[in-house]
Backbone as CSV, one residue per row, in Angstrom:
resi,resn,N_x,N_y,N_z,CA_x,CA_y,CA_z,C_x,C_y,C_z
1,UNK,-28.459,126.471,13.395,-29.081,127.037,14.592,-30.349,126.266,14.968
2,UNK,-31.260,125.931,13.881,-32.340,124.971,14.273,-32.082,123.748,14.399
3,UNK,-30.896,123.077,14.092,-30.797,122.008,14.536,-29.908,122.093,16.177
4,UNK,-29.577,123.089,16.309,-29.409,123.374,17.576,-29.887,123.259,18.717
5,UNK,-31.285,124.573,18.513,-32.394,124.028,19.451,-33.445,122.803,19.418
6,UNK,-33.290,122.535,18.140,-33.945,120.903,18.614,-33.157,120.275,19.363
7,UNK,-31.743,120.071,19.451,-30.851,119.182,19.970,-30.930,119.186,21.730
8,UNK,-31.351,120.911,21.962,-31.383,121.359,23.250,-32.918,121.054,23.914
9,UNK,-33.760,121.335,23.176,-35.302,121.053,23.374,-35.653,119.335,23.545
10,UNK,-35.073,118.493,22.545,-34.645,117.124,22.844,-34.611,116.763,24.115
11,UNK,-33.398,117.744,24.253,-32.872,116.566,25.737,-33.268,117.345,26.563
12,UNK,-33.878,118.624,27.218,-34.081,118.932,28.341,-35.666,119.084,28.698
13,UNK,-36.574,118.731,27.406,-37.778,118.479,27.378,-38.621,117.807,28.259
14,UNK,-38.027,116.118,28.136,-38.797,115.377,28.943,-38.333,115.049,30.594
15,UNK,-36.921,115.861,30.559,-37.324,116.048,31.935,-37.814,117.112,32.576
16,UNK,-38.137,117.959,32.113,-39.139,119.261,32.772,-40.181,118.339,32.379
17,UNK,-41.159,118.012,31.777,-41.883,117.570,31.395,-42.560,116.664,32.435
18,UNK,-41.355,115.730,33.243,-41.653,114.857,33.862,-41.840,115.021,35.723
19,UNK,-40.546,115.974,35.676,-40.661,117.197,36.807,-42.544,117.609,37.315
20,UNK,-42.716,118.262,36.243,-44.043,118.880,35.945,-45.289,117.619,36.378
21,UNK,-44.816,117.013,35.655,-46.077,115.491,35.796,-45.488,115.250,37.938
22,UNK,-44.545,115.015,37.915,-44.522,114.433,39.733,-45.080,115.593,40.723
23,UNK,-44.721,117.219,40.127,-44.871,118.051,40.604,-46.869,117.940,40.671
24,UNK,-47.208,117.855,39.759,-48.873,118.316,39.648,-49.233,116.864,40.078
25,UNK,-48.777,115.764,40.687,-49.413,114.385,40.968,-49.306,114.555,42.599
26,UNK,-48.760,115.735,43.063,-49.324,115.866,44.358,-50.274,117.010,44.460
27,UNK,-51.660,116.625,44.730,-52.643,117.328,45.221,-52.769,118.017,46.328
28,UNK,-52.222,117.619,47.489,-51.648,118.925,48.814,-50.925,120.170,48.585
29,UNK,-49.786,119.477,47.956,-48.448,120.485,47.387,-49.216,121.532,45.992
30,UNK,-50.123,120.995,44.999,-50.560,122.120,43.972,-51.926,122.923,45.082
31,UNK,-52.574,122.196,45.360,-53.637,123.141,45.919,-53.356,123.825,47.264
32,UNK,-52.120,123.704,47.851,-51.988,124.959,49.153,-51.380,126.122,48.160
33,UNK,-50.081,125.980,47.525,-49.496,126.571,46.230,-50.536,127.695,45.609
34,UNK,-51.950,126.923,45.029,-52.997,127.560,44.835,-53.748,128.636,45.786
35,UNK,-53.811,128.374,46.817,-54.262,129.033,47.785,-53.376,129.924,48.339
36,UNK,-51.972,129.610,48.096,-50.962,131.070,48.899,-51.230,131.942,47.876
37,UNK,-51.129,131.920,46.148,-51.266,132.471,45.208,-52.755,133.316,45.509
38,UNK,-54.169,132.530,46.166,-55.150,133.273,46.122,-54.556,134.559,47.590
39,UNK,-54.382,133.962,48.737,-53.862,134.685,49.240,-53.493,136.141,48.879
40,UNK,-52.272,135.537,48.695,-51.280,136.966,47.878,-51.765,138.100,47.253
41,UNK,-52.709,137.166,46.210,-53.115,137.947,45.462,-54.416,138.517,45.649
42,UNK,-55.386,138.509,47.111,-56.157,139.251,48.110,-55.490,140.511,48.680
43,UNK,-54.418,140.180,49.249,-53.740,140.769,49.927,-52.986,141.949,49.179
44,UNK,-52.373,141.711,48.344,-51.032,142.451,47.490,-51.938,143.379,46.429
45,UNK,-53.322,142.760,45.807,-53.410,143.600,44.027,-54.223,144.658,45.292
46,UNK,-54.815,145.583,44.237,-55.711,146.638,44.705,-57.296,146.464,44.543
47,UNK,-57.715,147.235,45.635,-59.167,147.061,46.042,-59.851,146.701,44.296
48,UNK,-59.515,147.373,43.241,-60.690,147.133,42.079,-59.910,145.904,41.296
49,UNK,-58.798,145.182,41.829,-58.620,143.632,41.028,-58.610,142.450,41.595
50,UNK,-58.777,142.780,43.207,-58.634,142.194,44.317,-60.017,140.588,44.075
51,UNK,-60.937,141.404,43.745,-61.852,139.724,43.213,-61.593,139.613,41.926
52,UNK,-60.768,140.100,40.931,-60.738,139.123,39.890,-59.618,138.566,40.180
53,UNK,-58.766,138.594,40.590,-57.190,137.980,41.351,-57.959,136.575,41.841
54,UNK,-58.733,136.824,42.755,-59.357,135.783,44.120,-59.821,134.927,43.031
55,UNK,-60.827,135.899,42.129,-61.550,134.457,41.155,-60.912,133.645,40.020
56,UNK,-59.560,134.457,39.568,-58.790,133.655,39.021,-57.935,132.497,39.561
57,UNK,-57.614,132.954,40.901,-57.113,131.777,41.269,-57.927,130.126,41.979
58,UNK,-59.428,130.570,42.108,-60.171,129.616,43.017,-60.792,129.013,41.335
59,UNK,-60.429,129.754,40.140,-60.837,129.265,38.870,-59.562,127.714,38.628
60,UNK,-58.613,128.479,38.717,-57.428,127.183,38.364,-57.535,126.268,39.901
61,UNK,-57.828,126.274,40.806,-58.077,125.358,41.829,-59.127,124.555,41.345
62,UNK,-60.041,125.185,40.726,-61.472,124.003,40.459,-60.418,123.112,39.239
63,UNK,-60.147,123.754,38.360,-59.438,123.339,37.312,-58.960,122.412,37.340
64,UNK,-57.943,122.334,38.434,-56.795,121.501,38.712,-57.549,120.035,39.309
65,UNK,-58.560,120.394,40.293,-58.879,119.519,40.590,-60.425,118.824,39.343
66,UNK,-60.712,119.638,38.439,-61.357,118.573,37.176,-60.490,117.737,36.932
67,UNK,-59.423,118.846,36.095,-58.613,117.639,35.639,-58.081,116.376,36.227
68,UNK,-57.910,116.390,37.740,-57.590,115.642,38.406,-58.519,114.206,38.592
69,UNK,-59.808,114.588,38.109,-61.085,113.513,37.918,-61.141,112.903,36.805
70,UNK,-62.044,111.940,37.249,-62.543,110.851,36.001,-62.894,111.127,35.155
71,UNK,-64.068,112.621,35.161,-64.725,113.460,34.211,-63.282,113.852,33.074
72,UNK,-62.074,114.190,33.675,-61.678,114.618,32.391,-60.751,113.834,31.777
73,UNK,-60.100,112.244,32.951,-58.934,111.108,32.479,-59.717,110.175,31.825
74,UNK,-60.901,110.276,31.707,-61.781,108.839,30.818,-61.506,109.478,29.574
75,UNK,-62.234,110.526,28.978,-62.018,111.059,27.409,-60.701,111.258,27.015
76,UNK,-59.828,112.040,27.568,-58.864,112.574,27.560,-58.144,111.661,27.409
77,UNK,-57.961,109.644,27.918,-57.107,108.497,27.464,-57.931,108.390,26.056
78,UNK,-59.379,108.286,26.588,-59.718,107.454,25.032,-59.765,108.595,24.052
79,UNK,-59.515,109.612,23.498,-59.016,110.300,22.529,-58.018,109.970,22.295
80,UNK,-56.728,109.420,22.952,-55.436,109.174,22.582,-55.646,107.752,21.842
81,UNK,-55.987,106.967,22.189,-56.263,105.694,21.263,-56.978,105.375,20.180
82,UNK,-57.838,106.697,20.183,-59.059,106.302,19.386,-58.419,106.348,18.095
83,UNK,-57.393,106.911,17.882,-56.742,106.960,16.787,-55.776,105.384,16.288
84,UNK,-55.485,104.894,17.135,-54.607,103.434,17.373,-54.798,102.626,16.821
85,UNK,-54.503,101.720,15.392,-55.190,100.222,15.364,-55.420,99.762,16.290
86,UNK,-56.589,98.502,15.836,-56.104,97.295,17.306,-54.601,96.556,16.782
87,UNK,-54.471,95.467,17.615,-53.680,94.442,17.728,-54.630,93.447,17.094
88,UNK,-53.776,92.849,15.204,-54.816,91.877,14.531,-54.117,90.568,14.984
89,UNK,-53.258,90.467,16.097,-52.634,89.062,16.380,-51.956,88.171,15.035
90,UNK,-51.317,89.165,14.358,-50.519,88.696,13.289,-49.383,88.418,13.968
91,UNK,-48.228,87.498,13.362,-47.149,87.331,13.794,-46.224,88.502,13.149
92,UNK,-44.935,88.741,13.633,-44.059,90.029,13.509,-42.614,89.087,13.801
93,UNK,-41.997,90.842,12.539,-40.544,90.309,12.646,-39.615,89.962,14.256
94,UNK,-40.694,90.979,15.057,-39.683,91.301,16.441,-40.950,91.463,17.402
95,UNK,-40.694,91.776,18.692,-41.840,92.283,19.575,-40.816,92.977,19.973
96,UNK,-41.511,94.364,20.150,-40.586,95.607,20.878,-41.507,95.976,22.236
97,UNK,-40.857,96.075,23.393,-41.140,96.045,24.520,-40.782,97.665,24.836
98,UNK,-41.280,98.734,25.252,-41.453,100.413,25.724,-41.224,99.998,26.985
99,UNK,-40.534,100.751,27.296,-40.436,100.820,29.284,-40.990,101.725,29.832
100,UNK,-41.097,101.402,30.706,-42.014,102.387,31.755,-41.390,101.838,33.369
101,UNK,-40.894,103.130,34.532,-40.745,102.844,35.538,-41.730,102.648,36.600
102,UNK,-41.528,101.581,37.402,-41.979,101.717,38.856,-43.269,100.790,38.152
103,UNK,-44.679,101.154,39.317,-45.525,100.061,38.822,-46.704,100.674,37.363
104,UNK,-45.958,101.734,37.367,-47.161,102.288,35.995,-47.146,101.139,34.898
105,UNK,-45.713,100.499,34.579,-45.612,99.465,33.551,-46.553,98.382,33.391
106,UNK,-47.390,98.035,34.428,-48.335,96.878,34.454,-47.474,95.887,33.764
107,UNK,-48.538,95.174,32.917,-47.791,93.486,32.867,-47.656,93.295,31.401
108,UNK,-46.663,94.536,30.853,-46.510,94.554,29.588,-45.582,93.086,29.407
109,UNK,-44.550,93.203,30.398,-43.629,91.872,30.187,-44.173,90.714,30.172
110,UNK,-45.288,90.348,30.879,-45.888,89.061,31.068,-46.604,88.957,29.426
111,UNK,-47.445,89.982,28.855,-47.521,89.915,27.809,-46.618,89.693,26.663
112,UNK,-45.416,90.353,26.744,-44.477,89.463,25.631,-43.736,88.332,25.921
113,UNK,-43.702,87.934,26.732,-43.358,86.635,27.052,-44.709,85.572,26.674
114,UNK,-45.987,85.880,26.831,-46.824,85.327,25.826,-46.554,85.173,24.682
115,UNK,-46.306,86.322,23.912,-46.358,86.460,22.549,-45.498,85.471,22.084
116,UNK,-44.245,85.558,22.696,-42.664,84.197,22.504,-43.942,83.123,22.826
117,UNK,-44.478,82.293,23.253,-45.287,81.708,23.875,-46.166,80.907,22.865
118,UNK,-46.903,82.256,22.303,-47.652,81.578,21.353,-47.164,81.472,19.915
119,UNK,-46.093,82.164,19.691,-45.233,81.944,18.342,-45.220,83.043,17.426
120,UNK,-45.902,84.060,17.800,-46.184,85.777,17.224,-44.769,85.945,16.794
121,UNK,-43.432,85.992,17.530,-42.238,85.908,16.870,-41.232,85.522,18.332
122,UNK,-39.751,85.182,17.695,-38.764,84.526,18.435,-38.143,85.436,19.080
123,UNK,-38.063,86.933,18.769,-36.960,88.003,18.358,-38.133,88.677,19.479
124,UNK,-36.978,89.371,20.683,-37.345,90.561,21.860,-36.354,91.804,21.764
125,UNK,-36.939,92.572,21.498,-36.381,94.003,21.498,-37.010,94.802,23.121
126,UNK,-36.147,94.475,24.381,-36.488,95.612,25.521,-35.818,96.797,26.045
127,UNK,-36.222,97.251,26.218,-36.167,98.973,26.276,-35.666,98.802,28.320
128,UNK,-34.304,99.055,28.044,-33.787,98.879,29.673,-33.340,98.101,30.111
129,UNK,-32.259,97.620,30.673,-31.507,96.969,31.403,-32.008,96.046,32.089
130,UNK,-32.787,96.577,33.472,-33.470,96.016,34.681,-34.592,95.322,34.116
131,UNK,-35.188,95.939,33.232,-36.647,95.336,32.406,-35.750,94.192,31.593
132,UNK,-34.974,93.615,31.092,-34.227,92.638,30.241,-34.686,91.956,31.150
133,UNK,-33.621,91.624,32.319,-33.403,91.002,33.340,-34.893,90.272,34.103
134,UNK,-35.649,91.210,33.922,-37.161,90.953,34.392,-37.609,90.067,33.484
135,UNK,-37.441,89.865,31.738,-38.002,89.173,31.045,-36.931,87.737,30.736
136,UNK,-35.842,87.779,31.260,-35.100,86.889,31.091,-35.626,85.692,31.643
137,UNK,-35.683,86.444,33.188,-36.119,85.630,34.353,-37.549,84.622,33.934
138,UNK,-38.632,85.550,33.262,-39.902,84.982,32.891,-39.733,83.832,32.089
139,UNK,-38.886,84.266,30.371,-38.562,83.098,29.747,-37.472,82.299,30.507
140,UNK,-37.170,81.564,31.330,-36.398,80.595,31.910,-37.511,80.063,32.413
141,UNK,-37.865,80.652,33.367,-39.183,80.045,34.566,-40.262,79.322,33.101
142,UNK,-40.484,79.757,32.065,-41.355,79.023,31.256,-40.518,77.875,30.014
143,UNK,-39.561,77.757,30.420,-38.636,77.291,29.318,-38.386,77.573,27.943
144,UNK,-38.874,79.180,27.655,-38.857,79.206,26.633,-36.753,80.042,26.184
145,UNK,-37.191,79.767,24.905,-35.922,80.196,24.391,-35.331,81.322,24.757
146,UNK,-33.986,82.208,24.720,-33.987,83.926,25.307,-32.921,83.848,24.288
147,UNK,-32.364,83.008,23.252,-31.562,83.493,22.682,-31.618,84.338,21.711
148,UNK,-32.834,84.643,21.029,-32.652,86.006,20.188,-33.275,87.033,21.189
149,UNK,-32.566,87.404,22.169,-33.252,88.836,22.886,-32.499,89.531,23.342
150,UNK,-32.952,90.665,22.770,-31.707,91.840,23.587,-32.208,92.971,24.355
151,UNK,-31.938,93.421,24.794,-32.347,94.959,25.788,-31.346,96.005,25.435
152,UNK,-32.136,96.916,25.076,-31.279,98.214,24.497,-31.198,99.222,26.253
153,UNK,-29.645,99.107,26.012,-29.667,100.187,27.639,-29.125,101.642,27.133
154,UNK,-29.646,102.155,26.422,-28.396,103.442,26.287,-30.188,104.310,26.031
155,UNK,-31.017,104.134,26.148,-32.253,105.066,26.103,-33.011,105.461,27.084
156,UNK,-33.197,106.847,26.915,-34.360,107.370,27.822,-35.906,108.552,27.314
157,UNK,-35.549,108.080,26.109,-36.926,108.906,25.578,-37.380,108.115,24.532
158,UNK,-38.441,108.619,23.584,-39.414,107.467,22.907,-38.301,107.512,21.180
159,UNK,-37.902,108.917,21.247,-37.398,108.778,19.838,-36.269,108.046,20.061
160,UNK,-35.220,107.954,21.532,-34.241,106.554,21.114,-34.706,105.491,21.521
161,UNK,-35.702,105.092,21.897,-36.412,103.826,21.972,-36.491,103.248,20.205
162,UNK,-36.789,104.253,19.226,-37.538,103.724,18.457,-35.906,103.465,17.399
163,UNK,-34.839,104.460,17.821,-33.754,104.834,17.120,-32.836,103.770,17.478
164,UNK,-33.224,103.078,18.528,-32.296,101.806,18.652,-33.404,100.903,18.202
165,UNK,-34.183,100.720,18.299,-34.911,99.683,17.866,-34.792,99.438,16.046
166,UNK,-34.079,100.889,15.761,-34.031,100.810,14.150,-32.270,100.041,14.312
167,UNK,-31.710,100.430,15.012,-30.114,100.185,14.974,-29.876,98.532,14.887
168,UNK,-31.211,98.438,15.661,-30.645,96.537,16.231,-31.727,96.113,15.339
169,UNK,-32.781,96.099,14.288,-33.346,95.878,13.653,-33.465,95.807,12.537
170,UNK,-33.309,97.106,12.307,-33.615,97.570,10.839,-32.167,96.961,9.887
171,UNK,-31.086,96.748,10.843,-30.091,96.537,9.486,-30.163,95.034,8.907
172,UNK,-31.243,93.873,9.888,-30.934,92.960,9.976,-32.256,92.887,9.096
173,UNK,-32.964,93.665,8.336,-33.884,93.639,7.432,-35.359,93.277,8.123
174,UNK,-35.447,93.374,9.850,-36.692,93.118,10.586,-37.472,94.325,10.914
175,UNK,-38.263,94.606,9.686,-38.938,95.871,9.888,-40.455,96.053,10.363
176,UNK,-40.662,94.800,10.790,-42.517,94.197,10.598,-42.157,93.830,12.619
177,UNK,-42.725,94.782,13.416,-42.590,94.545,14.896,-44.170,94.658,15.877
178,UNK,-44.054,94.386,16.349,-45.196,94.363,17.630,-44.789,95.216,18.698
179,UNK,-45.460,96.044,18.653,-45.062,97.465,19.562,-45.791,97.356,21.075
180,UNK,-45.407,96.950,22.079,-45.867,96.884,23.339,-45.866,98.266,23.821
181,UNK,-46.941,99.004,24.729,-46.622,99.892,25.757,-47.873,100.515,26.111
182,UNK,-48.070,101.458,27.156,-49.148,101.314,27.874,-50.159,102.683,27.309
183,UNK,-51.704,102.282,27.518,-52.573,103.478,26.883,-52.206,104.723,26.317
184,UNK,-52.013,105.231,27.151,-51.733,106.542,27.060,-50.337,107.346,26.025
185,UNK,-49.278,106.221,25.889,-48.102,106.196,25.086,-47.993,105.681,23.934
186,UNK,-49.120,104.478,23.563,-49.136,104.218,22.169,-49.012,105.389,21.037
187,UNK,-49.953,106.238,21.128,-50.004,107.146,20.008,-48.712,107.558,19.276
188,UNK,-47.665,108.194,20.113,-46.465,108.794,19.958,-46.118,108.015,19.698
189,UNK,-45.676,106.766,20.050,-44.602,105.985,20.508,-45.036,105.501,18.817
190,UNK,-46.546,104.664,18.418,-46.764,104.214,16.809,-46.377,105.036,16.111
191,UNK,-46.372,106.369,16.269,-46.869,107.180,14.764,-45.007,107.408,15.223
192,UNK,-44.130,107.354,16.404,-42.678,107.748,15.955,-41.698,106.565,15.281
193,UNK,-42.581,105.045,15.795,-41.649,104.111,14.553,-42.019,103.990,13.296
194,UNK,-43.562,104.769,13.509,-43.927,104.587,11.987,-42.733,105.302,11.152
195,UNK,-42.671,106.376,11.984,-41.499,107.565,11.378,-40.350,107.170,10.890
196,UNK,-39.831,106.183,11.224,-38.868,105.736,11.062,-38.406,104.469,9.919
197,UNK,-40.094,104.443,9.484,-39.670,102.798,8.787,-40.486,101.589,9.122
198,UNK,-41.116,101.354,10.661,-40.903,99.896,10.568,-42.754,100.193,10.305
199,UNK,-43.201,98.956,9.815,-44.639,98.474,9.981,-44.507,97.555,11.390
200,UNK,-45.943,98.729,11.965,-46.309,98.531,13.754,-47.464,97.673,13.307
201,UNK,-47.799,96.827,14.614,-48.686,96.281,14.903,-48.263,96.389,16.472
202,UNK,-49.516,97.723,16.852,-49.341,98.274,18.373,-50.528,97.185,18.917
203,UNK,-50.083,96.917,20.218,-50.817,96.552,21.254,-50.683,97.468,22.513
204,UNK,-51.901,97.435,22.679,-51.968,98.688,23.972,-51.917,97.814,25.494
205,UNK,-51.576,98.131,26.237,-51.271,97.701,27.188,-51.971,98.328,28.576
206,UNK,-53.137,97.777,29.333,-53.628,99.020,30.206,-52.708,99.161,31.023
207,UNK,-53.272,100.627,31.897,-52.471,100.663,33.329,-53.119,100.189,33.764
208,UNK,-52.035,99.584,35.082,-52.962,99.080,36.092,-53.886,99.850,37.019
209,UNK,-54.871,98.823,37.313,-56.158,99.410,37.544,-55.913,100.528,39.099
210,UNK,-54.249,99.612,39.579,-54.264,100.964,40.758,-53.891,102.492,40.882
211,UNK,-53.291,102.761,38.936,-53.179,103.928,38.470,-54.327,104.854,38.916
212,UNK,-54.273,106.064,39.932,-55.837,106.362,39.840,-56.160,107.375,38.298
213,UNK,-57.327,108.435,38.837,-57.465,109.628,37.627,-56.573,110.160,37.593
214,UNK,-56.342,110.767,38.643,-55.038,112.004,38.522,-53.764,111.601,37.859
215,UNK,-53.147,110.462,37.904,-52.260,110.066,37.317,-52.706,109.478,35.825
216,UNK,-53.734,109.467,35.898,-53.915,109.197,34.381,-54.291,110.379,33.623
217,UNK,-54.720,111.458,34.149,-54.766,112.454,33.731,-53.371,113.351,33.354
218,UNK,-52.615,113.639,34.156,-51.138,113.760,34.018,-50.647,112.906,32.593
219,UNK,-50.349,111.656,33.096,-50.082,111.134,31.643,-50.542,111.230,30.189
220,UNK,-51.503,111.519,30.457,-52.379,112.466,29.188,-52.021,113.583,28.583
221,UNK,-51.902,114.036,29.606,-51.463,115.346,29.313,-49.911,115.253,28.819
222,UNK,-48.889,114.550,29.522,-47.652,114.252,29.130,-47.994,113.974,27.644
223,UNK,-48.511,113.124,27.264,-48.247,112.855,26.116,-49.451,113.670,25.051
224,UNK,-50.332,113.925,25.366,-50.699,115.501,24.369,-49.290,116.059,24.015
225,UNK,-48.517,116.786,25.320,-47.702,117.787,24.901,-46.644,117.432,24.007
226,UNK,-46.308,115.931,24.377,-45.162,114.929,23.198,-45.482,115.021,22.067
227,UNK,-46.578,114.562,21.856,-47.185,115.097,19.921,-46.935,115.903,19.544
228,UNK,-47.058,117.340,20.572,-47.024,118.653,19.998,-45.557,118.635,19.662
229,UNK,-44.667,118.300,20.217,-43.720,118.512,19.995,-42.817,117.672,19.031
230,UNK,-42.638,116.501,19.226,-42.781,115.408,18.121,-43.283,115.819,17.036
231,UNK,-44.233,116.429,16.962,-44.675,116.525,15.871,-43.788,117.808,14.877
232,UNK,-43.742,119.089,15.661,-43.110,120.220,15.909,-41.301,120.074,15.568
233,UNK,-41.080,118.926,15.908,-39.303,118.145,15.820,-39.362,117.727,14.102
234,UNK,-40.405,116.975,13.968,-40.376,115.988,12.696,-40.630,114.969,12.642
235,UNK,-40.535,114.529,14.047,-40.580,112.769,13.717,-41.501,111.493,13.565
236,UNK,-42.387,112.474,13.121,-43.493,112.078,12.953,-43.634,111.285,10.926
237,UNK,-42.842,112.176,10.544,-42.413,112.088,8.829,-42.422,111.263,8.356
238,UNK,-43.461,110.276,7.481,-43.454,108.786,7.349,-42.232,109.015,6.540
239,UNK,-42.008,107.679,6.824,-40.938,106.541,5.518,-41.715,105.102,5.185
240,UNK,-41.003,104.714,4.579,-41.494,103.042,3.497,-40.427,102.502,4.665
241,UNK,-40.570,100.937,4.600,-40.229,99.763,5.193,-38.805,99.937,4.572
242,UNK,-38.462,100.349,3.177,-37.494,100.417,2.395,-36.540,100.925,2.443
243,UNK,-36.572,102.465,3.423,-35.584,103.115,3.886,-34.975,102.677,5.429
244,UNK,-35.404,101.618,6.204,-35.430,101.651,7.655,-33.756,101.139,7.601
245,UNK,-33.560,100.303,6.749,-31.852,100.069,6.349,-31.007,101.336,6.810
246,UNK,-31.473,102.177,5.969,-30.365,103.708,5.997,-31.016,104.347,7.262
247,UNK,-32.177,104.286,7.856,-31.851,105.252,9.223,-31.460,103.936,9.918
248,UNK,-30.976,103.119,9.787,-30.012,101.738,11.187,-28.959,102.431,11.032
249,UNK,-28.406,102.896,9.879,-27.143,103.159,8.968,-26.833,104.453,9.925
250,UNK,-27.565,105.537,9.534,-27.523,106.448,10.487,-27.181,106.400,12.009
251,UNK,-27.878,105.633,12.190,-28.171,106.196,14.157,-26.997,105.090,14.455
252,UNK,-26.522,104.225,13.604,-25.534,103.103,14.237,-24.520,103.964,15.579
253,UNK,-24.062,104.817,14.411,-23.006,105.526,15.871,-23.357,105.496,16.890
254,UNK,-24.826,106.238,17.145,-25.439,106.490,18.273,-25.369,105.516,19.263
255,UNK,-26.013,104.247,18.749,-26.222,103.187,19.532,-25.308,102.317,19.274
256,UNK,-24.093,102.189,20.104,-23.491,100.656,19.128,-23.600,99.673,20.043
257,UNK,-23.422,98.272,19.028,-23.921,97.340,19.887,-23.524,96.894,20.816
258,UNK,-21.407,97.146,21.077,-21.343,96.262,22.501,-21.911,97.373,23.495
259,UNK,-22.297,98.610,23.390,-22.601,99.773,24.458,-23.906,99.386,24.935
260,UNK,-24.410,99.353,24.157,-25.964,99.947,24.103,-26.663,99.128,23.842
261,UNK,-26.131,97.406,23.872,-27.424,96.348,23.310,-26.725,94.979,24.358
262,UNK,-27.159,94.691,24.972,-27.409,93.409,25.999,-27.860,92.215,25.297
263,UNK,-27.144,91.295,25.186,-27.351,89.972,24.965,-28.481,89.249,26.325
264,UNK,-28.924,87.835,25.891,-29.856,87.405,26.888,-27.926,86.192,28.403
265,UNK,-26.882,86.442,27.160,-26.261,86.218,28.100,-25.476,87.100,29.065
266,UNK,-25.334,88.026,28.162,-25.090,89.172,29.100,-25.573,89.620,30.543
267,UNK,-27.063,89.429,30.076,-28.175,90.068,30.894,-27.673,88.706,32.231
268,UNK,-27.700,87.580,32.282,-27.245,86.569,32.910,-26.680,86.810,33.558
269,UNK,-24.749,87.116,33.509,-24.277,87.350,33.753,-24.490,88.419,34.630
270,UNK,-24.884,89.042,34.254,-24.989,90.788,34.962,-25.776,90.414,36.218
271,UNK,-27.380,89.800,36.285,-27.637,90.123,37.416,-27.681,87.883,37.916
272,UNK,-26.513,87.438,37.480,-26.381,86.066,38.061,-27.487,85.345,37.866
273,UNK,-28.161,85.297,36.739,-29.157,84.351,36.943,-28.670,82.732,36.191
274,UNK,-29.246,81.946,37.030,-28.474,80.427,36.639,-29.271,80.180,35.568
């Protein structure tokens, strides 16, 4: 039964979750919302609750709009990192690339295509299809190599990010990776491959600077609530470098490779690049 509702909490989590984040990233749409609620609740309670109604709701309007400020997305990122190594620019078995849609991703790709660059390691682990294709393109335009790189397409949350990254990794004994992805997602995203086995060496990745507060505040908050829950799931549970063999072993089903793992010729093929 409890592995039940984890199974259900899993998968219908991060998209309410994410719902929630697009829903509260419009400021017109939460604060009229706010105001029909003060409304209503002028109108509807009775003369002796009628101002605590009014002041509860003009309370979560101020609220909404703190949180929506700098005052509360400056602490509220740097608490999430403060916990983070840096990046000691050691070389690694792999560089693992986190996806992120639309332009929140900033220039994580341009950064691992450095890393191939400066010799940190040969081996690309990316998270997405379209994002492959994006880094394919980079290593050609620089002449560098793309033959050890693959893009895992069968994921959409951080624990199968990290669960294919064990599938296409871990059996091949590459447990030592460079974890790309942006402020606010490191935390989870380290402490869930830690979970799994591999030794991280995270690099944080900013957003871009046209991310404003409010959206960085949101994302904050997204990922507060991921810990809680992550944490709440398990997968947080260290392991040794030693076991990352047997969870590849495991999750293989999950992910197999002609499904769920893109070659750099594949990726070619797919969107025609010469």
């Amino acid at each position: 039964m409890l592995e039940l509702l984890r199974s259900v909490f899993g998968l219908y989590w991060p998209k309410l979750t994410w719902k929630l984040y697009y829903w509260f990233s419009n400021p017109k749409k939460v604060t009229l919302a706010l105001l029909v609620v003060a409304v209503v609740a002028m109108v509807a309670s009775k003369p002796k609750y009628r101002r605590r109604m009014v002041s509860a709701s003009v309370a979560l309007l101020v609220a909404y709009w703190f949180v929506l400020s700098p005052l509360f997305a400056v602490p509220a990122t740097a608490l999430l990192t403060s916990f983070v190594p840096p990046d000691t620019g050691e070389s690694a078995d792999a560089i693992v690339v986190l996806a992120r849609t639309g332009w929140i991703q900033g220039d994580r790709y341009d950064t691992a295509v450095d890393m191939v660059a400066e010799g940190r390691s040969s081996n690309l682990l990316i998270m997405g299809r379209s994002q492959g294709g994006t880094v394919l393109k980079a290593l050609d335009e620089r002449n560098l190599s793309p033959n050890l790189m693959l893009s895992a397409v069968c994921v959409r949350t951080t624990k199968q990010e990290a669960e294919s990254a064990a599938a296409a990794l871990g059996a091949k004994g590459l447990n030592r990776v460079i974890l790309i992805t942006d402020t606010p997602h490191m935390l989870r995203a380290w402490l869930t491959f830690k979970g799994l086995g591999f030794s991280v060496i995270p690099h944080i990745e900013p957003l871009p600077t046209e991310v404003d507060s409010g959206e960085r505040s949101l994302l904050a908050i997204r990922e507060y609530l991921g810990l809680v829950s992550y944490a709440g799931l398990g997968r947080f549970q260290g392991e040794s470098p030693q076991t990352l063999p047997a969870v590849a072993r495991e999750v293989a089903k999950d992910f197999p490779a002609d499904r769920c793992f893109m070659t750099a010729e594949q990726l070619r093929q797919a969107f025609m690049l010469s």
